[in-house]
DSSP file (Angstrom, degrees, kcal/mol; ACC not computed):
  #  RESIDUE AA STRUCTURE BP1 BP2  ACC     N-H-->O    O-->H-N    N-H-->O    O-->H-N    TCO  KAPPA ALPHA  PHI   PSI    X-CA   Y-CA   Z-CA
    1    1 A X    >>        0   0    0      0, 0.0     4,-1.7     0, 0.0     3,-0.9   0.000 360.0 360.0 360.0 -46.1  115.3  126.2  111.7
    2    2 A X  H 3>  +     0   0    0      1,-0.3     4,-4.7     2,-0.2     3,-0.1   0.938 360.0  50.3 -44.9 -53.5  115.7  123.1  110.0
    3    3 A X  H 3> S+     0   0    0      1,-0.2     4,-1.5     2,-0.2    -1,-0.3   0.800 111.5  59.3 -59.9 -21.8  118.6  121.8  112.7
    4    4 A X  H <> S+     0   0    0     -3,-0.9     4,-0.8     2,-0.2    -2,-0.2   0.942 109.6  34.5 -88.1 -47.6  115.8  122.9  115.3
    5    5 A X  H  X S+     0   0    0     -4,-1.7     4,-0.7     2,-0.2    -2,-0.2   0.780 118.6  55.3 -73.8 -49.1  113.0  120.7  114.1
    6    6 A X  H >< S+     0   0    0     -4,-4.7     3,-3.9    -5,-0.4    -2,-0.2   0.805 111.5  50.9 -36.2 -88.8  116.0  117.5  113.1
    7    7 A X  H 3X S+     0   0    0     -4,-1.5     4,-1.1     1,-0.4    -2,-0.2   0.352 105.7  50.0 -92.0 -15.1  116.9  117.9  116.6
    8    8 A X  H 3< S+     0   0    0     -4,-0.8    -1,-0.4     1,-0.2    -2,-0.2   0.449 102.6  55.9-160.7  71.9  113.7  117.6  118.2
    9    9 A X  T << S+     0   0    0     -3,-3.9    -2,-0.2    -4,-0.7    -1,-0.2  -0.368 109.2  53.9-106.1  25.1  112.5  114.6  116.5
   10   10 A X  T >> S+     0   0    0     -4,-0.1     3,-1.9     3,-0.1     2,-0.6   0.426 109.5  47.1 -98.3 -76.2  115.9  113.0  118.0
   11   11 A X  H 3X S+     0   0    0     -4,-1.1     4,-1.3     1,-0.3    -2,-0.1   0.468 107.3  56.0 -44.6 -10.1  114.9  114.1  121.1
   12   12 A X  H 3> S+     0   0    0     -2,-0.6     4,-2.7     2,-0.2    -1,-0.3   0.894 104.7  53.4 -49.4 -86.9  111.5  112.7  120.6
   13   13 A X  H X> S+     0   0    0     -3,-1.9     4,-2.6     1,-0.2     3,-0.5   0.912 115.0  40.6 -47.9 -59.0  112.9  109.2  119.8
   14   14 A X  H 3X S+     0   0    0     -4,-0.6     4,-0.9     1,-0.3    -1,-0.2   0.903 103.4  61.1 -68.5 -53.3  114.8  109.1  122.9
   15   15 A X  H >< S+     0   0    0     -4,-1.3     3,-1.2     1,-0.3     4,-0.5   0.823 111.8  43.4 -27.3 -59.5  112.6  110.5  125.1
   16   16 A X  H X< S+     0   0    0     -4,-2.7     3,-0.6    -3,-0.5    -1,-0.3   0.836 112.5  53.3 -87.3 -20.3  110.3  107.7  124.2
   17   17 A X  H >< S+     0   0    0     -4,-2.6     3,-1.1     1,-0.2     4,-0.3   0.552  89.8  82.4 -62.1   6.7  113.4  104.7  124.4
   18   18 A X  T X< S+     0   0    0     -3,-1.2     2,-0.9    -4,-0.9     3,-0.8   0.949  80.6  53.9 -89.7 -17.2  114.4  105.7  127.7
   19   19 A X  T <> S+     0   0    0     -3,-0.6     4,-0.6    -4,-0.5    -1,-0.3  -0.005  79.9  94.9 -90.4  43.2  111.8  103.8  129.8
   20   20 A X  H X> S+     0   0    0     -3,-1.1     4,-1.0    -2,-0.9     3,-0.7   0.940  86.0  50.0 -99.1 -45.3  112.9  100.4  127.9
   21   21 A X  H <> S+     0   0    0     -3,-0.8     4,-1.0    -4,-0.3    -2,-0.1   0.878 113.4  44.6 -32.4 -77.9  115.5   99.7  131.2
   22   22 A X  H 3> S+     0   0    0     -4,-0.2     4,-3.2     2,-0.2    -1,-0.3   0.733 113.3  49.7 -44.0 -37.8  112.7  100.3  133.6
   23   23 A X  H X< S+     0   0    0     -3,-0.7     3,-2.3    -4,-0.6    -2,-0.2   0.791 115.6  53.3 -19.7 -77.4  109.8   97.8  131.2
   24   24 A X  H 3X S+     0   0    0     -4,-1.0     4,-2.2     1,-0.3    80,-0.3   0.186 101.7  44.0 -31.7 -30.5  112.6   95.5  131.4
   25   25 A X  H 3X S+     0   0    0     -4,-1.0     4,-1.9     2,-0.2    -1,-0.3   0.884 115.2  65.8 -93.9 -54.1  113.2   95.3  135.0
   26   26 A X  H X< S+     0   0    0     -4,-3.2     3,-1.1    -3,-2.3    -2,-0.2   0.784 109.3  35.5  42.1-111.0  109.1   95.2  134.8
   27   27 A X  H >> S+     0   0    0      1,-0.3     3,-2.4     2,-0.2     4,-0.6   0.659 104.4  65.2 -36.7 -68.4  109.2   92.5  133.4
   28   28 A X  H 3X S+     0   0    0     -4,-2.2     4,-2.3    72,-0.5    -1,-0.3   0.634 101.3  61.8 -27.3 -50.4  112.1   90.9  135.0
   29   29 A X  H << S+     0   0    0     -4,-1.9    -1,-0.3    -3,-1.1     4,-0.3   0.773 107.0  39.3 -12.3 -63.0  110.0   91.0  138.1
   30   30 A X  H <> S+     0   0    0     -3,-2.4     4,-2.6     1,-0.2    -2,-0.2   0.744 107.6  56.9 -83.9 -31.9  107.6   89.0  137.1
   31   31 A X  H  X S+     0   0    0     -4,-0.6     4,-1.7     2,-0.2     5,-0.3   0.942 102.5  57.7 -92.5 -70.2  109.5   86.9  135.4
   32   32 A X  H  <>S+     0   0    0     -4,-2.3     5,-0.7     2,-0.2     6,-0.7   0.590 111.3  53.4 -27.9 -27.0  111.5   86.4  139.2
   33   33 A X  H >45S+     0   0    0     -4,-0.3     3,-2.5    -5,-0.2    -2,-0.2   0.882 108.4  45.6 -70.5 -77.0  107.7   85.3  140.3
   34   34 A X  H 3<5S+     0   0    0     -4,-2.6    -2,-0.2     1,-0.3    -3,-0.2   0.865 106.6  53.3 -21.2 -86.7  107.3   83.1  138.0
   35   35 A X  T 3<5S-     0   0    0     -4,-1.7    -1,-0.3     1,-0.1    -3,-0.2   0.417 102.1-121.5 -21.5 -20.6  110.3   81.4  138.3
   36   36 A X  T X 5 +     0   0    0     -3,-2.5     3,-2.3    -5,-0.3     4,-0.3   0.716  62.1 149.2  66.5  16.8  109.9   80.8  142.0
   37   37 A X  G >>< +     0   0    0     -5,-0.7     3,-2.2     1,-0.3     4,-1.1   0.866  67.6  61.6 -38.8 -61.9  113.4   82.8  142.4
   38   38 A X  G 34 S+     0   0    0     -6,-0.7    10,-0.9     1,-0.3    -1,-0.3   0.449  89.6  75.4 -68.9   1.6  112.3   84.1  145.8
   39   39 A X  G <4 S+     0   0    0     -3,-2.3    -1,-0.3     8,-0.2    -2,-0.2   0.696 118.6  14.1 -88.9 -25.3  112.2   80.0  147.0
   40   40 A X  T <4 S+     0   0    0     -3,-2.2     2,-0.3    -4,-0.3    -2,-0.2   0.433 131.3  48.5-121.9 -16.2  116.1   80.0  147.1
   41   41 A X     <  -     0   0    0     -4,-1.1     7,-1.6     9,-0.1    11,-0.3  -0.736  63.7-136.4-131.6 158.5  116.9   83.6  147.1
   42   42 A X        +     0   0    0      9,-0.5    12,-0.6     5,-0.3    11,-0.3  -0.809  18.0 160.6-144.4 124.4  116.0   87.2  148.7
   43   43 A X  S >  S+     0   0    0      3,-0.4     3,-1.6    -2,-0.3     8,-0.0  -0.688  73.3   9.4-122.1 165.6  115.4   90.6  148.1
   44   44 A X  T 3  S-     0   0    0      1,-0.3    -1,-0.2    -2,-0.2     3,-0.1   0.695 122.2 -72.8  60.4  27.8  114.0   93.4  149.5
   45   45 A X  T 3  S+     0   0    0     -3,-0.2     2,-0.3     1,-0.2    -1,-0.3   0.847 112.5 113.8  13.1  68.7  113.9   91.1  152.7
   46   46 A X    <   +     0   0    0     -3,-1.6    -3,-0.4     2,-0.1    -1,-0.2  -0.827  66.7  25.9-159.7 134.4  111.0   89.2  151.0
   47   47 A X  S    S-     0   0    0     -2,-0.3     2,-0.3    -5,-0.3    -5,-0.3  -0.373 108.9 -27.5  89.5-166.6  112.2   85.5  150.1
   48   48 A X    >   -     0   0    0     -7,-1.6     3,-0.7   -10,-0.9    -8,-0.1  -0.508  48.9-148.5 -86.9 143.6  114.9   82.7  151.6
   49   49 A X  G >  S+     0   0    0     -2,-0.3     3,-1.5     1,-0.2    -7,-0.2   0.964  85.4  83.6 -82.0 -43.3  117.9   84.8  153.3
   50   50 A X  G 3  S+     0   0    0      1,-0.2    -1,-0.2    -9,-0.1    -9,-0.1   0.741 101.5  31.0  -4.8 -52.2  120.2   81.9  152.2
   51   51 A X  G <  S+     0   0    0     -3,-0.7    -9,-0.5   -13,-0.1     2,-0.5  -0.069  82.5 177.8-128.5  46.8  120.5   83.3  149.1
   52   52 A X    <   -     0   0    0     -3,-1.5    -9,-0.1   -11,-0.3    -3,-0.1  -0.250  16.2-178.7 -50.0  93.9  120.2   86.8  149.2
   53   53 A X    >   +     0   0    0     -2,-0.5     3,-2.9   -11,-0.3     2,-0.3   0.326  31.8 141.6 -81.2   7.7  120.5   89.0  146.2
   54   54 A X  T 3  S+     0   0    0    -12,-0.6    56,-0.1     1,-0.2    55,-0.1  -0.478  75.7  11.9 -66.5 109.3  120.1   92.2  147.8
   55   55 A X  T >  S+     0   0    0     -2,-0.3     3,-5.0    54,-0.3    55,-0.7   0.247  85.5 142.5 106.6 -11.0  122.6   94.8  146.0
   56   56 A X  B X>  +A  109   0A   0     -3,-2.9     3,-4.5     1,-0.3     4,-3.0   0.720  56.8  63.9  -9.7 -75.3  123.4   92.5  143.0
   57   57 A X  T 34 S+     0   0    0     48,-1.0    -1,-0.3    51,-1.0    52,-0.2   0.387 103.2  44.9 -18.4 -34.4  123.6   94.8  140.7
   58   58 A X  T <4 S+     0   0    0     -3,-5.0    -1,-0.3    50,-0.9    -2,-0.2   0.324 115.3  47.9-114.2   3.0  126.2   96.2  142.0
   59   59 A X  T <4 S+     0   0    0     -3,-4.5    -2,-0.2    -4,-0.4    -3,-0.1   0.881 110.7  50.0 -85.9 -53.9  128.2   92.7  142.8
   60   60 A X  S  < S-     0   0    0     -4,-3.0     2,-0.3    45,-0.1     3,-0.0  -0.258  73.5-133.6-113.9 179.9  127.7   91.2  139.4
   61   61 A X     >  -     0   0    0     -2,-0.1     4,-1.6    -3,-0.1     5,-0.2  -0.739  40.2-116.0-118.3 135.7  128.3   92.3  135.4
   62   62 A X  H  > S+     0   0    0     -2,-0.3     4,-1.8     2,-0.2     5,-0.1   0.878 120.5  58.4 -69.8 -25.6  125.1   91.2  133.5
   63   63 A X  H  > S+     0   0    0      2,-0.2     4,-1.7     1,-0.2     5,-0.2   0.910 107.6  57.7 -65.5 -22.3  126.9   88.6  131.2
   64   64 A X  H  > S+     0   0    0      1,-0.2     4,-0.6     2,-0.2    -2,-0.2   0.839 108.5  43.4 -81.7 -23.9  127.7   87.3  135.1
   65   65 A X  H  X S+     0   0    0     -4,-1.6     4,-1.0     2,-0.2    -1,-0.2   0.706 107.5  54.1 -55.2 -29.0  124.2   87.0  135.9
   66   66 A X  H  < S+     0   0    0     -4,-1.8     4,-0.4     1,-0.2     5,-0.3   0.713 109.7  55.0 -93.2 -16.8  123.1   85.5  132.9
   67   67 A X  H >X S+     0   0    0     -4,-1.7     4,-1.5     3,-0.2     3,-0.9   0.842 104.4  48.4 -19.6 -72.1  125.7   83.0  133.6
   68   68 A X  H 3< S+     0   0    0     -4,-0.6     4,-0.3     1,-0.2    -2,-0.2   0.684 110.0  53.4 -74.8 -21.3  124.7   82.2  136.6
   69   69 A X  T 3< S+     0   0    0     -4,-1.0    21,-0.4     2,-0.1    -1,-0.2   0.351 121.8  27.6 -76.6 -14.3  121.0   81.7  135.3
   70   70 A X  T <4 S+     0   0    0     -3,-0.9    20,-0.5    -4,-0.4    -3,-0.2   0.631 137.1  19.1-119.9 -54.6  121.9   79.3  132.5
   71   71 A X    >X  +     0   0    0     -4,-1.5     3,-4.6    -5,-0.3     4,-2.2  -0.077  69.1 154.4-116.2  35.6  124.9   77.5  133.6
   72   72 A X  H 3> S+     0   0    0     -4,-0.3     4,-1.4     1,-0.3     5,-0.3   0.689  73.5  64.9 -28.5 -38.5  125.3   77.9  137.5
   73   73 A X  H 34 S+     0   0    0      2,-0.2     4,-0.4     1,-0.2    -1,-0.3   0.677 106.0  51.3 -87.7   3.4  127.3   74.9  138.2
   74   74 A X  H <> S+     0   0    0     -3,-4.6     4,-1.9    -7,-0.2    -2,-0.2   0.673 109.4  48.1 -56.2 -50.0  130.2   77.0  135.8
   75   75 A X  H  X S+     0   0    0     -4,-2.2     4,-0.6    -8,-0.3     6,-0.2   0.824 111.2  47.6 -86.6 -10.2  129.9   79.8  137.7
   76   76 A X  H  X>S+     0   0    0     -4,-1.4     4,-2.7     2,-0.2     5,-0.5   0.789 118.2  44.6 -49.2 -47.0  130.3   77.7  141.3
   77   77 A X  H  45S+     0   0    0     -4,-0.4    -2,-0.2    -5,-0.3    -3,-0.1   0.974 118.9  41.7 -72.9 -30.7  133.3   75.8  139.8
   78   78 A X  H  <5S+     0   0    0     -4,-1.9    -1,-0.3     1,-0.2    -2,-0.2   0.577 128.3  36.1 -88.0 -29.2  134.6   79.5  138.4
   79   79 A X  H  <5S-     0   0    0     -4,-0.6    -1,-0.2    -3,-0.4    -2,-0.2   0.864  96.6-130.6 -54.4 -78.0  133.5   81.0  141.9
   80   80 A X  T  <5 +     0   0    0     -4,-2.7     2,-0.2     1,-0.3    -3,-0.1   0.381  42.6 177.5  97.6  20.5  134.3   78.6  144.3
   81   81 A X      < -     0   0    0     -5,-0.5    -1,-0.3    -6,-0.2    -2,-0.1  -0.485  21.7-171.9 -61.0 117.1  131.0   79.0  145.7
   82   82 A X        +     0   0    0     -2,-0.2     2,-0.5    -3,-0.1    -1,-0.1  -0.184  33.9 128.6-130.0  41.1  130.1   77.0  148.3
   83   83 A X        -     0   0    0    -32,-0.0     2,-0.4     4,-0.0     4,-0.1  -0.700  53.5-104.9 -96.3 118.9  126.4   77.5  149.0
   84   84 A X  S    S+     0   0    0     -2,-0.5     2,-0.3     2,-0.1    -2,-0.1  -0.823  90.6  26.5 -88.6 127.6  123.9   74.3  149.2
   85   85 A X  S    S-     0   0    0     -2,-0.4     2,-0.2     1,-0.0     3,-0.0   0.657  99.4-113.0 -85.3 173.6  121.6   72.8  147.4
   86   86 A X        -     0   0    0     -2,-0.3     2,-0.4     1,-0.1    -2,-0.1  -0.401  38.2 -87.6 -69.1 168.8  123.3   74.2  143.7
   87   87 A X        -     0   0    0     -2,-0.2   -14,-0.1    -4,-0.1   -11,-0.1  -0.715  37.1-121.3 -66.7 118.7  121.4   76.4  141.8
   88   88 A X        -     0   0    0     -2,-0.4   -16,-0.2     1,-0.1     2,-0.1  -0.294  29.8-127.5 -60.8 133.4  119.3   75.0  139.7
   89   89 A X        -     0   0    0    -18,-0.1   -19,-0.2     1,-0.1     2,-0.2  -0.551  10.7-159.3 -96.3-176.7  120.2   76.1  135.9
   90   90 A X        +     0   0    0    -20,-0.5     3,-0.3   -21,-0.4   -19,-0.1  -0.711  27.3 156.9-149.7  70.7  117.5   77.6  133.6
   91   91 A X  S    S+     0   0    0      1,-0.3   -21,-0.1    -2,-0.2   -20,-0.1   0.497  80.3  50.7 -89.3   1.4  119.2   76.8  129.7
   92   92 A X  S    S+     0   0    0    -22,-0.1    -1,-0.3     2,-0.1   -22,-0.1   0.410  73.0 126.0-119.0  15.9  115.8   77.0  128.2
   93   93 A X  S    S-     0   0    0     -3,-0.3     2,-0.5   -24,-0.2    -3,-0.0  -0.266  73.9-108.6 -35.4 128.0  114.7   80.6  129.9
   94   94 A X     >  -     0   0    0      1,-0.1     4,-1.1     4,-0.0     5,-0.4  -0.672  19.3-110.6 -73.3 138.7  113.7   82.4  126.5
   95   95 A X  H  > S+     0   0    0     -2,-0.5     4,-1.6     2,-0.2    -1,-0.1   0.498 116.9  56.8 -16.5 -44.8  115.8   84.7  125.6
   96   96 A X  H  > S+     0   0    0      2,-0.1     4,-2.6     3,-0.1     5,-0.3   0.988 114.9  49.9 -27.9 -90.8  112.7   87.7  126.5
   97   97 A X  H >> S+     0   0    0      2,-0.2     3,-1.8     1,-0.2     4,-0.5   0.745 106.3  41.3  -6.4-104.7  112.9   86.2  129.6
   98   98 A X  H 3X S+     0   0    0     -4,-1.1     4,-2.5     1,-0.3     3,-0.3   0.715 115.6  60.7 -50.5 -41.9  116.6   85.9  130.8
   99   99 A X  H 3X S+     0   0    0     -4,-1.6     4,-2.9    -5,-0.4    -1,-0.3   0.967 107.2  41.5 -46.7 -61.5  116.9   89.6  129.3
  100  100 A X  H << S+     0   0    0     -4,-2.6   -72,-0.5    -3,-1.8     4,-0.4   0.414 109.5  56.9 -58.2   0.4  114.4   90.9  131.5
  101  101 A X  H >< S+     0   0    0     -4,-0.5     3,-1.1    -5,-0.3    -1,-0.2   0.838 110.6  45.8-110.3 -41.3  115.5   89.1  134.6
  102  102 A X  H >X S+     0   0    0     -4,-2.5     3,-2.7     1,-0.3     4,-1.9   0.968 108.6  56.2 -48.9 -60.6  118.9   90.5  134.3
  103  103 A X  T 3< S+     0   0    0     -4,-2.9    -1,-0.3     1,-0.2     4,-0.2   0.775 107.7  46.3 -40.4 -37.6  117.5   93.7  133.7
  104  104 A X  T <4 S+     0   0    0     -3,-1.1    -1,-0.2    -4,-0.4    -2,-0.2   0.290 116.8  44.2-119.7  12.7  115.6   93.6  137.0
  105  105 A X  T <4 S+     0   0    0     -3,-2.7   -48,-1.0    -4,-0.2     3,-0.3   0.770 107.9  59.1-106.9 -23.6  118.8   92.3  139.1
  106  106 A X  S  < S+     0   0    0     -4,-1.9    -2,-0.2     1,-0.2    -3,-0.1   0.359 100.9  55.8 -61.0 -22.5  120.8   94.9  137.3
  107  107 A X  S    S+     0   0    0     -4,-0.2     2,-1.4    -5,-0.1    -1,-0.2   0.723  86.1  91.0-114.0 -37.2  118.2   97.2  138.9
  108  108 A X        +     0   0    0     -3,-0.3   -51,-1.0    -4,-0.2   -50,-0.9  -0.444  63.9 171.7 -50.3  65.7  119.2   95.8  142.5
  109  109 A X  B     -A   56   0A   0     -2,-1.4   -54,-0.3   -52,-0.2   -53,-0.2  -0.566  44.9-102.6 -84.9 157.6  121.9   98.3  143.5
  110  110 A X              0   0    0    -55,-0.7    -1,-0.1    -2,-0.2   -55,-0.1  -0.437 360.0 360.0 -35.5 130.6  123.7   98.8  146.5
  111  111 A X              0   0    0     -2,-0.1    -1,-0.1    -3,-0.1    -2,-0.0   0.499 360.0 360.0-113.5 360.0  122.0  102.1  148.0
């Protein structure tokens, strides 16, 4: 009885972490508004088609977004990407931030 009652206040705790992806990705939204993302970029057909992020998620590794969101002209040279103007970097994104915006490209699968 005891293992019955442990086991669900685990399940308890989880139950209530699981919608931290989804916040994040939220967040990450807004945070992609903000940012003016959609001025160079597009998802969802919504934004410049140039730069089209539709399926990311399933292109890139999140340390490979966050890359590309603080130090883009590393990941061109590291690429060979050959897409005009460059990418603008964003090294002072806060940390919040840059988390949730990964999270919400991360969320941008191939269907």
């Amino acid at each position: 009885m005891v293992l019955a009652i442990f086991a669900g206040g685990i399940g308890t705790s989880a139950a209530q972490a699981a919608p931290a992806p989804a916040q994040a990705a939220d967040k990450g939204a807004t945070v992609y508004a903000a940012q003016k993302c959609s001025m160079c970029h597009a998802l969802d057909g919504k934004g410049q088609a140039k730069g089209p992020l539709d399926g990311v998620g399933s292109k890139l590794k999140g340390d490979e977004m966050r890359q590309w969101i603080v130090n883009p002209a590393e990941m061109t040279a590291k690429t060979k990407a050959l897409r005009k103007p460059a990418m603008r970097a964003y090294p002072n994104l806060p940390k919040e931030d840059l988390d949730a915006l990964v999270a919400f490209l991360q969320s941008k699968k191939k269907s």
